[in-house]
Every structure is written in C-alpha cells, then in structure tokens.
C-alpha angles and dihedrals in degrees: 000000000000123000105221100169105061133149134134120242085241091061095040090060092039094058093039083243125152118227082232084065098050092057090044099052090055096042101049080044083056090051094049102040083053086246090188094181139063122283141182137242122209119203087206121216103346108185100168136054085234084056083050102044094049097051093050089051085056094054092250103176095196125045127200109204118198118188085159092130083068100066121107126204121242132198135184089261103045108118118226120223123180098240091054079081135084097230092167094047094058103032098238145117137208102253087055093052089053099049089047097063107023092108108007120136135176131199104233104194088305093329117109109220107193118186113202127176096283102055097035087061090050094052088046082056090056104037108017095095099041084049085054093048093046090053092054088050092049093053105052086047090064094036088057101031114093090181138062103278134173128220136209134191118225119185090144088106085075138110101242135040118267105252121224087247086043093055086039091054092045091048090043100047100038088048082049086054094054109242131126130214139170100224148012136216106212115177101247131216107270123020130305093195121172124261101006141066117290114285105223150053108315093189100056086038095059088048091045088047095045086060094039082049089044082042093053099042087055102042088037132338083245120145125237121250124219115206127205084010090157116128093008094111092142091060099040101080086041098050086044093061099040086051097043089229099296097125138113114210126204116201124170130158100030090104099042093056096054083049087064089055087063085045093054089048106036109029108015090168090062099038086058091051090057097035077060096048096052095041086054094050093043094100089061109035098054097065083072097060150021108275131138111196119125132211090235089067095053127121127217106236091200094065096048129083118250093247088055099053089083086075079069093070099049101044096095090222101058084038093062085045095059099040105055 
C-alpha cells in the first residue's frame, strides 16, 4: 500500500515541523483527494527515544529506526578486541557468539556464504552497537505504543556496503533479541543519490540484491528496503525481480520536482525564489544524503531567461540542489 504520511525525524527538525502535523496534512490531503483506501504513514529515520516517542504520539504506523551513527567501519586490517563489543547491550558473550556462527552457513541465490568466528566477531564490531541501539529503540516503541505498529531497520545512510556476513549477523542477532521488523535498509554496493539514476554497476548491483533477498527470505521473510529510490525507474522492474517482490521502495521528491516544472513555466519569478533558497541551504542539507553537486556547477537563475530555467531541472546538479 501506499505510505502517504513520510517524513524523516532530521527534516522534521529542520522545517520546525511536528510529527502530528505530518499525519494531519496527509490526512486532511486524503480527505480532500477522496482517498478512498488505506495508507501508511512512515515515522523516517528515527535515531533517538524522544524521535520515537514523538511519532508514536502522532499515531505513526511504520517506524523507521536508524541507528546508523552506531556503525563502525571496518577494514581488512581493524583488529578486533573483545572489549570493542557490546557484550551487555546485547546480552551476549563471547563464547555464545562464538557457538552461534562456527559452523553457520546460508545459501545466498547458489553462493554459500559461511560465517565462522572470525568473521562473526568482525560483523559484531560494525553492527554490535547499532543492533544495541535499534533494540533500545525497539523496546521503548512497544513499551509506548498502545497500537499494531511495523518496524524497519535503515543503515543505508552509512560509508561502506553492507557485506553478506554483515546482513547475516544483523538478521541473526535482532531475531535473537527478540524483535521483529518488515524490512530492512541495508547500504548497497554503488550510489543511491538523490535526484538522479543510480550511480554504479547495475549489473553487480542486481547479483549483490538477488543473495541479500535469499538471505532475507532465510533469516525472515522480511522484504528489502530500498532507500532514495527516486528517479531510479530503470532499475526499479530489475531490482523487483531480483528481489521476488519482496522490496519496499522509498521515493520522494519525484513529484516535487515535476511541481517545480509547473513552477518554471507558469510562475519564473517563484521558481527563482526557491532555486535561491535551495542553493543557500545546500551546505547544510547535503550532510544528510548522498548527494555529489557541487557549488562550482551552479547556475545563477537570475541571469537566465525564463524559457531557459527549465535547464535547471535537467542538470543533475541543480537537480540534486532542488530536491534535498
């Protein structure tokens, strides 16, 4: 179904908006539309209990939780220490640990992907402590919410690619834990940038997306979630299949954009006010996504001619601009 109410905690706080007016103006824009079905409504990227408890005051059904500040990055040559894990959070010990992936192994879509101690401790150095901060979260979301709700997990918002033994040790330890959820955002191999195609190799991401899918339907069923999905429709049919429908896609901005279209045909004056104002906020804004314009590239919308502004629209730099 579609989520109609969406909007992350970080916007919310950067507009001065209230999660309660989130869920009214789409439900008054329902109302008014004639929306005659059921719709979501997405409480997006909550990090903190204060983000949960105030989604849940608003009546939020879904509920994003982003413990992404908690990941760590790993290299080949990080050494792992015991004490680097969270052993309390997460109610575990090393010995357990141990025990749980010696000799696990998942079939990934015809790959074998085998754990091990090894690689189980390094995954637990990535992602202990954002599993530990997702269960908090968790936690106080069932302890506050006096309705059926869903959860997903995002760490897509994240430096490095989320390895097969990396996804494994998430699913296995949250489902340990005890919590239950309907998707989760892993960070993909390539680029999900905002505004434009997908920057990357299709190919290897389709192949990388069909064993985190095998992976998923093992350790859940629980469906993938594909995170700052807008304007990648040639990917959208392929990722489906290689998913087996088992996706949840998240699009925003698409249509505002093509509302600014209106806007450069219809009212110039008014597209060059906004074009300012998200050319000024840019600094700022882009910290929160993955974006890669760059000031240098922009235009100035007060020397060009009104016919022209479209342009502004279809440079994927000024694109990203005006869209986060």
């Amino acid at each position: 179904m579609p989520v109609l109410a969406q909007q992350s905690a970080r916007e919310m706080a950067r507009l001065k908006r209230s999660a309660q007016a989130v869920v009214d103006d789409a439900t008054f824009g329902a109302i008014e539309g004639q929306w005659g079905q059921t719709y979501g409504a997405d409480a997006d990227h909550l990090k903190t209990i204060d983000d949960v408890d105030a989604a849940v005051g608003a009546g939020f059904t879904s509920f994003t939780l982003d413990p992404g500040d908690h990941v760590r990055p790993v290299t080949a040559d990080t050494a792992v220490k015991p004490d680097d894990i969270p052993w309390s959070a997460l109610e575990d010990s090393e010995n357990a640990l141990a025990a749980r992936y010696r000799d696990l192994t998942i079939d990934a879509a015809g790959a074998a992907i085998r754990m091990g101690t090894e690689q189980a401790r390094r995954a637990a150095y990535k992602y202990g402590n954002a599993v530990a901060h997702a269960f908090a979260l968790y936690r106080r979301l069932h302890a506050t919410a006096s309705y059926p709700v869903e959860v997903e997990l995002a760490v897509d918002e994240t430096e490095q690619p989320t390895a097969f033994e990396e996804h494994i040790y998430i699913a296995t330890e949250m489902r340990r834990l005890g919590m239950t959820w309907v998707s989760l955002a892993l960070r993909y191999v390539g680029s999900f940038q905002k505004g434009i195609e997908y920057v990357g190799d299709p190919d290897q991401l389709l192949v990388s997306l069909r064993q985190h899918a095998a992976i998923a339907a093992s350790l859940g069923p629980y469906k993938l979630s594909l995170h700052s999905a807008s304007d990648k429709f040639g990917l959208y049919r392929p990722i489906l299949h290689a998913t087996q429908g088992m996706l949840h896609v998240k699009t925003s901005g698409t249509s505002y954009l093509e509302a600014l279209r209106v806007a450069c045909e219809c009212a110039p004056d008014l597209f060059r006010e906004i074009y300012g104002a998200s050319t000024s906020a840019y600094e700022v804004a882009r910290h929160s996504y993955q974006v890669s314009a760059e000031e240098q590239r922009f235009r100035d919308a007060a020397t060009m001619r009104d016919s022209d502004l479209i342009e502004l629209l279809q440079d994927p730099a000024t694109r990203q601009v005006l869209h986060v």
